[in-house]
C-alpha positions, 0 to 999 in steps of 0.5 A: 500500500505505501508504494501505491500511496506514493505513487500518488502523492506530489512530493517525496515524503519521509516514511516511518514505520509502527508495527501493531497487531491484535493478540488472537485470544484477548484481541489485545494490541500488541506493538512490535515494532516503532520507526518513529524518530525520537523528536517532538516538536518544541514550542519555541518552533514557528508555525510550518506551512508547504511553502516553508519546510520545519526548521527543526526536526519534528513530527508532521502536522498530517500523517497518512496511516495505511492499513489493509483492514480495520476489524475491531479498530483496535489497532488502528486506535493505538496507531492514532494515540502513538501518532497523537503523543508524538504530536502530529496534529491530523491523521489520514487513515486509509484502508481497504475494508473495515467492519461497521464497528471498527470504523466507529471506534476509529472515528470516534477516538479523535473526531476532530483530527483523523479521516477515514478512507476505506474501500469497503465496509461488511458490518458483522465480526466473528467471536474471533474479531475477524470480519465477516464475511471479510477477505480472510486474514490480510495479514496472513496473506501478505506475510505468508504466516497462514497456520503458523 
C-alpha cells in the first residue's frame, strides 16, 4: 500500500514505520515494532506551512496511516494515540475494508483530527474479531504466516 500511496502523492515524503497487531485470544494490541524518530516538536518552533519546510526536526502536522483492514479498530486506535503523543496534529487513515464497528471506534477516538478512507465496509465480526464475511486474514496473506 505505501508504494501505491506514493505513487500518488506530489512530493517525496519521509516514511516511518509502527508495527501493531491484535493478540488472537484477548484481541489485545500488541506493538512490535516503532520507526518513529525520537523528536517532538518544541514550542519555541514557528508555525510550518508547504511553502516553508520545519526548521527543526519534528513530527508532521498530517500523517497518512495505511492499513489493509480495520476489524475491531483496535489497532488502528493505538496507531492514532502513538501518532497523537508524538504530536502530529491530523491523521489520514486509509484502508481497504473495515467492519461497521471498527470504523466507529476509529472515528470516534479523535473526531476532530483523523479521516477515514476505506474501500469497503461488511458490518458483522466473528467471536474471533475477524470480519465477516471479510477477505480472510490480510495479514496472513501478505506475510505468508497462514497456520503458523
Amino acid at each position: 500500500m505505501i508504494d501505491a500511496l506514493q505513487s500518488i502523492l506530489p512530493l517525496p515524503v519521509p516514511i516511518h514505520h509502527l508495527g501493531l497487531y491484535r493478540e488472537s485470544s484477548a484481541l489485545g494490541v500488541v506493538e512490535y515494532y516503532n520507526k518513529l524518530p525520537d523528536q517532538k516538536t518544541r514550542s519555541s518552533d514557528p508555525p510550518t506551512t508547504p511553502a516553508s519546510p520545519p526548521t527543526a526536526p519534528g513530527p508532521s502536522h498530517l500523517a497518512i496511516i495505511v492499513d489493509p483492514v480495520i476489524a475491531t479498530g483496535a489497532t488502528a486506535c493505538a496507531a492514532i494515540d502513538t501518532l497523537r503523543d508524538w504530536g502530529v496534529q491530523r491523521i489520514v487513515m486509509i484502508s481497504v475494508i473495515g467492519s461497521e464497528e471498527g470504523l466507529k471506534k476509529a472515528g470516534e477516538k479523535w473526531t476532530e483530527g483523523v479521516q477515514l478512507w476505506v474501500g469497503g465496509m461488511d458490518e458483522a465480526l466473528d467471536a474471533k474479531g475477524m470480519i465477516n464475511p471479510g477477505l480472510g486474514d490480510v495479514g496472513d496473506r501478505l506475510f505468508l504466516t497462514a497456520g503458523r
